[in-house]
N, CA and C atoms as an extended XYZ file, in Angstrom:
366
Properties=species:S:1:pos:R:3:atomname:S:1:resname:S:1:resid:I:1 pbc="F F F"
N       -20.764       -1.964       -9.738 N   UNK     1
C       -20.025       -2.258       -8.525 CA  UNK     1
C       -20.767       -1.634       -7.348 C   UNK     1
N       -20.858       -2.269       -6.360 N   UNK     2
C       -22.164       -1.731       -5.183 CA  UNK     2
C       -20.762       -1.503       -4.514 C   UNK     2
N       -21.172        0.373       -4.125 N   UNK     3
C       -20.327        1.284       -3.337 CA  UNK     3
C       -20.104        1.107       -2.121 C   UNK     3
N       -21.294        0.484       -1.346 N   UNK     4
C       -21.063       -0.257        0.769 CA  UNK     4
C       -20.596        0.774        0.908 C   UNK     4
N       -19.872        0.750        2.241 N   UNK     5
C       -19.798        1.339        3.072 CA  UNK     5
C       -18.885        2.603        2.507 C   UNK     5
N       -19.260        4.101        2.926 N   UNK     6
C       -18.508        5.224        2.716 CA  UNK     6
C       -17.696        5.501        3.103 C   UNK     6
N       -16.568        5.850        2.980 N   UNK     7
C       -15.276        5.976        3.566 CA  UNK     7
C       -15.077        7.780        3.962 C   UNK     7
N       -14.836        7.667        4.979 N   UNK     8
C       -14.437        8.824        5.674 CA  UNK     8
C       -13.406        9.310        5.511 C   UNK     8
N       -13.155       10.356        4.512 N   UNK     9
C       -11.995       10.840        4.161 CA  UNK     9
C       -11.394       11.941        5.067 C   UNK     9
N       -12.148       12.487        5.757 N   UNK    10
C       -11.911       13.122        6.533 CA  UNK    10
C       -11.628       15.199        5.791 C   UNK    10
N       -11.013       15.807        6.809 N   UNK    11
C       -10.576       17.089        6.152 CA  UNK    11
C        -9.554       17.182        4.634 C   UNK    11
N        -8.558       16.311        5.342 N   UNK    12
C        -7.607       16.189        4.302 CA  UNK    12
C        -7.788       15.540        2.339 C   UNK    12
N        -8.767       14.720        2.916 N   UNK    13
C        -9.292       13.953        2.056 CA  UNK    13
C        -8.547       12.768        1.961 C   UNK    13
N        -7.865       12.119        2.288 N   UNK    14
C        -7.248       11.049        2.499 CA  UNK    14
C        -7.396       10.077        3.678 C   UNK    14
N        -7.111        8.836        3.606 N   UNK    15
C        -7.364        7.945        5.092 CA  UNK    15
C        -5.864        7.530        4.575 C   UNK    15
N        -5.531        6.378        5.807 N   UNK    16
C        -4.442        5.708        5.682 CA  UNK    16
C        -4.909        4.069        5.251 C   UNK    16
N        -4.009        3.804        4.432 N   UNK    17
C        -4.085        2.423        4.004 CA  UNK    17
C        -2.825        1.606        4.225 C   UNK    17
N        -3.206        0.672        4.997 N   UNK    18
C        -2.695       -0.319        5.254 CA  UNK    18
C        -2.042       -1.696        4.383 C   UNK    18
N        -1.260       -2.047        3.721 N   UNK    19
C        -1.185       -3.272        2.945 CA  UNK    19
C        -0.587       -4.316        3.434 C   UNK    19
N        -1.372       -5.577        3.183 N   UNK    20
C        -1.128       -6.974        4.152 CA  UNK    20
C        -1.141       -7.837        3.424 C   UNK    20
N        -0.092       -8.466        3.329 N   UNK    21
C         0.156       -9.934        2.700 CA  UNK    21
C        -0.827      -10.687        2.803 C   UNK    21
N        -1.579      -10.954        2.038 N   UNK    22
C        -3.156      -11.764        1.475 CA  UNK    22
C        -2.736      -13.357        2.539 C   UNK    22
N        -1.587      -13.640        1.797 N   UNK    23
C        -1.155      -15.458        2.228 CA  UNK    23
C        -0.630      -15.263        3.917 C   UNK    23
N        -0.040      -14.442        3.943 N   UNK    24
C         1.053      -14.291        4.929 CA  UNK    24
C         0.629      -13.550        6.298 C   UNK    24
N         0.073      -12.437        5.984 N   UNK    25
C        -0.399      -11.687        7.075 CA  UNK    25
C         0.277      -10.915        7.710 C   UNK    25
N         1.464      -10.959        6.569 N   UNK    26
C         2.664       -9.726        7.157 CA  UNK    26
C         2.264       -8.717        6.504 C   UNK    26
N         2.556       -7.288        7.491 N   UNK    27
C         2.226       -5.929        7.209 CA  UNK    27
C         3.420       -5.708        5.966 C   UNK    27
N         2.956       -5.353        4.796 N   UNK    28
C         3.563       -4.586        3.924 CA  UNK    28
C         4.453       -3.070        4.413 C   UNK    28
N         2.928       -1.842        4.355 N   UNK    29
C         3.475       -0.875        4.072 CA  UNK    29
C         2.410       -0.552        4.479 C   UNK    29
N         2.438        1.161        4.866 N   UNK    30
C         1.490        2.091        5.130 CA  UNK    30
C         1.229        3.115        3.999 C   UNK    30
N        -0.003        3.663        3.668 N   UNK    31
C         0.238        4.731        2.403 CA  UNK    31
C        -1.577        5.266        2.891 C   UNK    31
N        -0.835        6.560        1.877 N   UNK    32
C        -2.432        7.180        2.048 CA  UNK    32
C        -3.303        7.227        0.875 C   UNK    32
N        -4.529        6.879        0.851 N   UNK    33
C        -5.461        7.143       -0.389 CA  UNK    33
C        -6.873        8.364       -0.453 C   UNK    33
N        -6.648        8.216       -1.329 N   UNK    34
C        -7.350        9.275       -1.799 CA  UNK    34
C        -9.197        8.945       -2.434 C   UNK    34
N        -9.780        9.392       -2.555 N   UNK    35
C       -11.175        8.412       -2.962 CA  UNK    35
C       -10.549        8.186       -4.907 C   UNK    35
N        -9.986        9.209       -5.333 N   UNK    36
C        -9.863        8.677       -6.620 CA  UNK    36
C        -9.008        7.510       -6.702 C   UNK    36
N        -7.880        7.575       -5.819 N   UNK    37
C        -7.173        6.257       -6.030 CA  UNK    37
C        -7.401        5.097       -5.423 C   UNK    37
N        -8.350        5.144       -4.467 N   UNK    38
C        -9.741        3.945       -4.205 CA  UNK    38
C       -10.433        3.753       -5.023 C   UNK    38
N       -10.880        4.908       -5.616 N   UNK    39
C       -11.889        4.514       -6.948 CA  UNK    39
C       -10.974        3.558       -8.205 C   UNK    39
N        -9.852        3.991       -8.517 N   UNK    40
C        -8.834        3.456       -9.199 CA  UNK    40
C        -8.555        1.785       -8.888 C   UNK    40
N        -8.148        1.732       -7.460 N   UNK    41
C        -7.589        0.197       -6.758 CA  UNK    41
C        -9.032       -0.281       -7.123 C   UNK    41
N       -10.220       -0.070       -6.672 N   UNK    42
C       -11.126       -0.423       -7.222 CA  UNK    42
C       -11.394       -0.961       -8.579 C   UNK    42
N       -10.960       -0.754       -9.039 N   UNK    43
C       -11.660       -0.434      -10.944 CA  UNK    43
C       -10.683       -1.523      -11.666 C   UNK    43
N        -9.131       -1.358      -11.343 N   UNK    44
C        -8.095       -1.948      -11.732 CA  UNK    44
C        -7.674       -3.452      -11.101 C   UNK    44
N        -7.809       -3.446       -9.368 N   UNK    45
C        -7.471       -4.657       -8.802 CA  UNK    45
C        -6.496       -4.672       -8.306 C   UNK    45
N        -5.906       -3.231       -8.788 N   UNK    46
C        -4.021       -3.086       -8.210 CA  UNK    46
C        -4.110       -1.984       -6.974 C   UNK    46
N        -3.543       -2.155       -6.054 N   UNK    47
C        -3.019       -0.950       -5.415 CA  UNK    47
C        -2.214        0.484       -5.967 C   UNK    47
N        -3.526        1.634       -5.604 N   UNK    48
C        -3.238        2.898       -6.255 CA  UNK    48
C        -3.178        3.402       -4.669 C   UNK    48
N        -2.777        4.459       -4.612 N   UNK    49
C        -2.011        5.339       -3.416 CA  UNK    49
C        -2.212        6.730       -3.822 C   UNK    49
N        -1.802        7.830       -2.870 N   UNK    50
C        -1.818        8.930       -2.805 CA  UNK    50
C        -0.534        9.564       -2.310 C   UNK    50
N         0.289       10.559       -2.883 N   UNK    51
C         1.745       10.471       -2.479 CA  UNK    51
C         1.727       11.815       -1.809 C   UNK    51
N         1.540       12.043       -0.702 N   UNK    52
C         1.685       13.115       -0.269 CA  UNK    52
C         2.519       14.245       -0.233 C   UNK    52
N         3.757       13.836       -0.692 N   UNK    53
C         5.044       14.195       -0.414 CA  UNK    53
C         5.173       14.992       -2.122 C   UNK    53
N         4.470       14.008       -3.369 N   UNK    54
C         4.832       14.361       -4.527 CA  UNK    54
C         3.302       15.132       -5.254 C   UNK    54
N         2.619       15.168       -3.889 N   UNK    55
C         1.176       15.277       -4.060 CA  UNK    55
C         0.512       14.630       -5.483 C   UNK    55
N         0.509       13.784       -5.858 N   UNK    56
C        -0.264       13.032       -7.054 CA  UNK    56
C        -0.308       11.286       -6.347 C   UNK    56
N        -1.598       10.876       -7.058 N   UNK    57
C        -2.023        9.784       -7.536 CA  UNK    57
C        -0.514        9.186       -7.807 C   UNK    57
N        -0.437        7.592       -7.555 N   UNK    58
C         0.789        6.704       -7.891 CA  UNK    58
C         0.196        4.774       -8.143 C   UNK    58
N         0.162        4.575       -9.303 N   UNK    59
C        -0.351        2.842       -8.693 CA  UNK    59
C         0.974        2.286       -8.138 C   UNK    59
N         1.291        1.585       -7.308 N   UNK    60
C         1.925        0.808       -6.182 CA  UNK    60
C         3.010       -0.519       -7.548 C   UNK    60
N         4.234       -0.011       -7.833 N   UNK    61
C         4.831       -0.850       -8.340 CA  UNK    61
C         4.586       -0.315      -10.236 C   UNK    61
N         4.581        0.537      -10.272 N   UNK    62
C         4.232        1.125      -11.250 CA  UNK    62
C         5.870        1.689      -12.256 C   UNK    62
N         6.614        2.355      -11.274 N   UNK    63
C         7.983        2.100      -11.761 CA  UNK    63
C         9.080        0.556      -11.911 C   UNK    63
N         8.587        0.132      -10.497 N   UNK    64
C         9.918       -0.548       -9.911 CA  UNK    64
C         9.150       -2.067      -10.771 C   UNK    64
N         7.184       -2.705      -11.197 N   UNK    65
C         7.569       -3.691      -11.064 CA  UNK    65
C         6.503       -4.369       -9.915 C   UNK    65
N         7.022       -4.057       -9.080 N   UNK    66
C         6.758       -4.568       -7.937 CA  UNK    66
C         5.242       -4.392       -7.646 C   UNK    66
N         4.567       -4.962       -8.277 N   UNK    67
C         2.412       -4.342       -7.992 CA  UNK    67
C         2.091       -5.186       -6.895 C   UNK    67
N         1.338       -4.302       -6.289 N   UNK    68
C         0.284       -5.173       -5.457 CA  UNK    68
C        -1.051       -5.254       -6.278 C   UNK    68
N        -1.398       -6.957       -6.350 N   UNK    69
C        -2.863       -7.059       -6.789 CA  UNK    69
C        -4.035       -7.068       -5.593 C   UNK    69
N        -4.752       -6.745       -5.674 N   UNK    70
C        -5.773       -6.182       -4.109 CA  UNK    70
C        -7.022       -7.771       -4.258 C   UNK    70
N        -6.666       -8.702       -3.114 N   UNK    71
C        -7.680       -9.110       -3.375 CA  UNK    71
C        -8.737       -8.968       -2.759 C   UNK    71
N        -8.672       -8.064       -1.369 N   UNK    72
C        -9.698       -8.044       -0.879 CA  UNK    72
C        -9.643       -6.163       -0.140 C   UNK    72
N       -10.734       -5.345        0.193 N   UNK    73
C       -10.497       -4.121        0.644 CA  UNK    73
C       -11.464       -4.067        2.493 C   UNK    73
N       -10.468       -4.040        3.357 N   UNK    74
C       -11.456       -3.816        4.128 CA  UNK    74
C       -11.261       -2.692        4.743 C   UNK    74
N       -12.378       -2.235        5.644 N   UNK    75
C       -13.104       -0.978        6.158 CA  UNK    75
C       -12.961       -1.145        8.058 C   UNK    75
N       -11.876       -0.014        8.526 N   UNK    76
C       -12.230       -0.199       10.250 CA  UNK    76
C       -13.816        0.094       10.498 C   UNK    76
N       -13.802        0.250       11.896 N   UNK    77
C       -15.360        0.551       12.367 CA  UNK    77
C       -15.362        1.602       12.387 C   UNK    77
N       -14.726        2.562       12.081 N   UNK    78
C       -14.883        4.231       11.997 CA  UNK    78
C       -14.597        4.689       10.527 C   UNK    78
N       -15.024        3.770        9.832 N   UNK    79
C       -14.641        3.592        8.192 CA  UNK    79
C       -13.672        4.993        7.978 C   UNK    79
N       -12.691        5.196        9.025 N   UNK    80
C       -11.692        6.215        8.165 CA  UNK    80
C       -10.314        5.717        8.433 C   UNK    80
N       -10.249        4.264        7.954 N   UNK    81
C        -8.729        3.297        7.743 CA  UNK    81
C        -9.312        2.188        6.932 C   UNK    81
N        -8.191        2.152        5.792 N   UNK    82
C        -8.546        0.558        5.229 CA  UNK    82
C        -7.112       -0.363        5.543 C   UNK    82
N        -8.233       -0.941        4.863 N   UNK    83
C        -6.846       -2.366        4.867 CA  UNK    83
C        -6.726       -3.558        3.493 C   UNK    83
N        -5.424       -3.257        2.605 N   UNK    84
C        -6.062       -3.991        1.141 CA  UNK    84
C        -4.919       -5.009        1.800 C   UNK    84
N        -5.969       -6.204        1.299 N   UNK    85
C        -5.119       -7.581        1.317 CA  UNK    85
C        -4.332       -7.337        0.243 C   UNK    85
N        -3.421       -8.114       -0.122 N   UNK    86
C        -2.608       -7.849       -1.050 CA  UNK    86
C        -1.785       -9.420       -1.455 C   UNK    86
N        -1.455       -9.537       -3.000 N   UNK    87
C        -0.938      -10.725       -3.637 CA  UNK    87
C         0.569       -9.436       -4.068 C   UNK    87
N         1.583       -9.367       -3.076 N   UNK    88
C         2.661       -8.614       -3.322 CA  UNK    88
C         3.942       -8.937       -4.247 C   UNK    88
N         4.206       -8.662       -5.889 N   UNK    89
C         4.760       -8.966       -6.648 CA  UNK    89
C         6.536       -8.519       -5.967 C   UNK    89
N         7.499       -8.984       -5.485 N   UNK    90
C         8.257       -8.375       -5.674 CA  UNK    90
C         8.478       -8.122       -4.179 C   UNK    90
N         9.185       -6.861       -3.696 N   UNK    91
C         9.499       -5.852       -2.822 CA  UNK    91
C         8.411       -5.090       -2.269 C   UNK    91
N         7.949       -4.804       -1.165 N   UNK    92
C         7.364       -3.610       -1.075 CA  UNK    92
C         7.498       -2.036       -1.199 C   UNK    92
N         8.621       -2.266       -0.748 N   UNK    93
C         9.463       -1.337        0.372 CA  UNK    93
C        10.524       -0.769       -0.859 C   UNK    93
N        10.874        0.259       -0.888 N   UNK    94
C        11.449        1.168       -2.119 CA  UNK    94
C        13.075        0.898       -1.610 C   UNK    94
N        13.195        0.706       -0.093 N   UNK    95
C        14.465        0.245        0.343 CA  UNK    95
C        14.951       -0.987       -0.482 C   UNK    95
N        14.290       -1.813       -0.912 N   UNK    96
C        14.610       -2.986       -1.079 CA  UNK    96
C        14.445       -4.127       -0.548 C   UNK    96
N        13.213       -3.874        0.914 N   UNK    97
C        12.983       -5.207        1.458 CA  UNK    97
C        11.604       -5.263        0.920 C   UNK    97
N        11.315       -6.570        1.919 N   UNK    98
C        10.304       -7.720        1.559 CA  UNK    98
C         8.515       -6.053        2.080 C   UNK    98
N         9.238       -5.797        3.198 N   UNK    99
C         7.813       -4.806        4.073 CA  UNK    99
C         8.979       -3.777        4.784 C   UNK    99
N         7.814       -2.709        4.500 N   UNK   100
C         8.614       -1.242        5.302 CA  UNK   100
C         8.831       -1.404        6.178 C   UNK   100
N         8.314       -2.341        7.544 N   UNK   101
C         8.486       -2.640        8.800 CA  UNK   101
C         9.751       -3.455        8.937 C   UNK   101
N        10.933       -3.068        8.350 N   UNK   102
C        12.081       -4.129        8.326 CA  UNK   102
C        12.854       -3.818        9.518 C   UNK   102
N        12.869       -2.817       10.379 N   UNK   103
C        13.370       -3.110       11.457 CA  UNK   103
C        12.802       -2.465       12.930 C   UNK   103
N        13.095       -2.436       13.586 N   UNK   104
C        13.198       -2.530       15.239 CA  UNK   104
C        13.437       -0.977       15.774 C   UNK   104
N        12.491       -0.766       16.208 N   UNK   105
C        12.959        0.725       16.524 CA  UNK   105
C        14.243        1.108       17.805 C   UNK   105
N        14.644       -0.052       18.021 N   UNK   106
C        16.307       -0.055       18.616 CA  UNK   106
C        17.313        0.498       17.091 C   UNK   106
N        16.667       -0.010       16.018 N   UNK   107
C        17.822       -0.324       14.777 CA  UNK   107
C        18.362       -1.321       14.587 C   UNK   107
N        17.909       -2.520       14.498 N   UNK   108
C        18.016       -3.598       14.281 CA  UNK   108
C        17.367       -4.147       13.455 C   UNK   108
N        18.287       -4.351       11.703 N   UNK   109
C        17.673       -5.110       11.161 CA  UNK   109
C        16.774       -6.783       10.989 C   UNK   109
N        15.510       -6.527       10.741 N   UNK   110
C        14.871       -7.920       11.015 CA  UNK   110
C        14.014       -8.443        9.834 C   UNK   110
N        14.063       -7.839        8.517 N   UNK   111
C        13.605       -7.595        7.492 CA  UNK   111
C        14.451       -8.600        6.236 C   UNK   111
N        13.716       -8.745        5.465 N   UNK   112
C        14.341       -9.521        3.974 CA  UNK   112
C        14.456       -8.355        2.961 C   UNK   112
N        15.953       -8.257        2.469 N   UNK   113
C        16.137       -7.576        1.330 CA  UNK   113
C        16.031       -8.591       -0.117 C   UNK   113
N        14.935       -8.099       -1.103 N   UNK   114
C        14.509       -8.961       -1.398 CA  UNK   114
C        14.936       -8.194       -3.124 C   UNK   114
N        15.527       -6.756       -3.152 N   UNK   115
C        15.914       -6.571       -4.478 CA  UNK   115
C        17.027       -5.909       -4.161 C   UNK   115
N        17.702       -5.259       -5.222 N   UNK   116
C        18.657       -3.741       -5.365 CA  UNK   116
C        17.982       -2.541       -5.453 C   UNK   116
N        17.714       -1.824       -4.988 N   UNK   117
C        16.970       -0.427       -5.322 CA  UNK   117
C        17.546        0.178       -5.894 C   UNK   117
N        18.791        0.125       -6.093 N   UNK   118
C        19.881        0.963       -7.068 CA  UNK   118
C        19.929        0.430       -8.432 C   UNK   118
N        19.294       -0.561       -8.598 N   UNK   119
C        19.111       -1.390       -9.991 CA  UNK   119
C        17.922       -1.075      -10.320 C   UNK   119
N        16.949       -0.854       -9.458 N   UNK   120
C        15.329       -0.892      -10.229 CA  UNK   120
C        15.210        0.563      -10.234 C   UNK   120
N        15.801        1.710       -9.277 N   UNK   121
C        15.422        2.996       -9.653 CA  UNK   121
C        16.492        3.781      -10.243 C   UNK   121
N        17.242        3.288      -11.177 N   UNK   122
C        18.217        4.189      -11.622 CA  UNK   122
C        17.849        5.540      -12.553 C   UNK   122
């Protein structure tokens, strides 16, 4: 697999990743990666992540179901942001919608609830 362009992980060691509906071009979700779980989304085809919060490695739909398959990975011009296209199985969003961006920073829902989250994470 030819490595291209290096990704700037910066201090933390993480960048932010972006996920975008391959067909659609709607923003999924935001998450952070890590080079191993780039190396991983890499290797596998699925969206792997970095959980800051639970500090470990996570592949994307791994409990709930819900995978993103990566079909394409791209690189900003300051190679320290990506952006994985994505074939999104399911939900993104752990809420239960379609993309984390489900509403309006008034508070106004504008989003598709597209499962139960109380059914898939019991």
């Amino acid at each position: 697999m030819d490595d291209g362009i290096a990704v700037d992980f910066g201090e933390d060691g993480l960048v932010p990743a972006v996920a975008q509906d391959a067909e659609t071009g709607e923003v999924l979700m935001l998450a952070y990666v890590s080079p191993e779980a780039l190396e991983r989304t890499r290797e596998t085809g699925r969206a792997h992540y970095y959980s800051r919060s639970r500090d470990e490695l996570w592949e994307k739909g791994a409990t709930s179901g819900h995978v993103q398959s990566v079909e394409e990975i791209r690189i900003d011009c300051d190679a320290d942001t990506l952006l994985y296209l994505v074939d999104q199985e399911g939900g993104a969003c752990h809420t239960g919608h379609e993309s984390c961006f489900y509403r309006t920073i008034e508070g106004e829902d504008v989003g598709e609830q597209v499962f139960d989250p109380d059914a898939v994470y019991e």
